[in-house]
C-alpha positions, 0 to 999 in steps of 0.5 A: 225286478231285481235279483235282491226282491227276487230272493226275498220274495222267495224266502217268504213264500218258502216261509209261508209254505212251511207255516201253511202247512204246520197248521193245516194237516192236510196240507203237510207231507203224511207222517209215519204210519204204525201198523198192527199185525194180529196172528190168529190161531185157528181150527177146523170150523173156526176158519170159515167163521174167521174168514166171514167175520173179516171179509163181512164186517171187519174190513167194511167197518176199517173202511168206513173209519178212514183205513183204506187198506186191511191185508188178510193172508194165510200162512202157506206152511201152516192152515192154522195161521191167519194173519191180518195187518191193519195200517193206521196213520197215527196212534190215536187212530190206531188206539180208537178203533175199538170205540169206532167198531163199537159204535157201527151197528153195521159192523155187529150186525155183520159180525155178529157171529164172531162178536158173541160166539159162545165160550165152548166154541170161540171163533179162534184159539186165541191172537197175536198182536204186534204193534209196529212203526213205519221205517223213515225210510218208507213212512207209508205202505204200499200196495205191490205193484203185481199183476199175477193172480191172489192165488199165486202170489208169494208174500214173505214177512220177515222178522230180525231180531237183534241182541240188544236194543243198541244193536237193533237200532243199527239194524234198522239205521242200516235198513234207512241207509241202504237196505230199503233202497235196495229192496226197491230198486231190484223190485221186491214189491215191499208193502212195509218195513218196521220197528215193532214197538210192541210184540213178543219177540224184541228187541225186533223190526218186521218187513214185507215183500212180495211176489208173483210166484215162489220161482220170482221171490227166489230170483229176487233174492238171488239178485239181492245177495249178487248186488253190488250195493248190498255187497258193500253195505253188509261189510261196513264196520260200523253195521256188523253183529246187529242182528241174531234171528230170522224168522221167515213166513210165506202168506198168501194174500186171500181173495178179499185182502186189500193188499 
């Protein structure tokens, strides 16, 4: 076999890969996935009806339409805040899980407390929503990597916001080019990092790291502000003045959280 039918027999199963996989989905690489994190505001009782309500009927029901995964956290600083982030793989499916809830009878059956609590005592004060995409950089999520107990662990959600709509998308370029690596390869354990596309703080990108203890989420940061990488990346010209605001929430993951 000669070196010229070589090459063209290469060329066309390269082709053919390519073409097999445009039109068969399940055969191509997975695309960015969007994220919607919902920040319900509750109180006294309204907790345990909330926290029956996800663990019970929510959680089964996102699993039973193809979500593998649902992350349910207490706000460490704050017992009124329950936040609940739900990865989707597109926005059809993100769009359409209302009308799939609606039709699992399981679902309101479970649910069924949280679904029709009476108007003068509701199962919260009221909800956030924000809706997010995945960076290029890590299009998917990821469940951390950590073996130490729920009840331990540290999750930081961090929220930039930037000064205007140019400066935010040279954030978030600068997160693709080195940022991301960098968290990962210093193991922070990150479960997301975003471009919120919808919420009420913007023009703003929210990630999420995690940690066995609030000792190692310190050591961890630490060693991202001595690393050599970083040093470099932050002083580069064309990535100065893209950000305005940090916002930092410490959570922790419940019992139940997939992740």
């Amino acid at each position: 076999m000669n070196a010229k039918y070589l090459r063209y027999s290469l060329i066309l199963f390269l082709l053919s890969s390519l073409l097999l996989s445009s039109f068969h989905p399940s055969l191509a690489k997975p695309g960015k996935e969007y994220y919607e994190l919902k920040i319900y505001h509750v109180r006294g009782p309204q907790m345990a009806l909330m926290e029956s309500y996800l663990q019970n009927a929510y959680l089964p029901a996102a699993h039973r339409a193809g979500i593998k995964n649902v992350g349910v956290f207490k706000a460490m600083e704050n017992d009124s805040l329950l936040y609940v982030l739900t990865p989707f793989q597109s926005l059809d499916q993100l769009t359409g899980i209302s009308q799939k809830l609606e039709k699992d009878k399981d679902y309101y059956a479970a649910g069924r407390a949280y679904i029709d609590s009476p108007s003068k005592e509701p199962a919260y004060q009221r909800f956030e929503t924000v809706i997010m995409e995945a960076f290029d950089k890590m299009p998917v999520h990821a469940k951390p990597g950590l073996t130490a107990p729920m009840s331990e662990r540290v999750y930081e959600l961090r929220s930039y916001e930037s000064p205007s709509e140019k400066r935010y998308l040279n954030k978030v370029a600068m997160f693709n080019a080195g940022e991301v690596t960098i968290f990962k390869k210093l193991g922070f354990n990150p479960v997301f990092f975003a471009k919120v596309i919808a919420g009420s703080k913007m023009p703003n990108l929210m990630y999420m790291t995690t940690f066995a203890d609030r000792a190692s989420r310190d050591a961890h940061w630490k060693s991202f502000g001595a690393d050599a990488d970083w040093n470099k990346l932050k002083v580069m010209p064309e990535y100065q003045n893209n950000m305005t605001r940090a916002e930092i929430t410490f959570l922790r993951p419940v019992a139940y959280s997939d992740i």
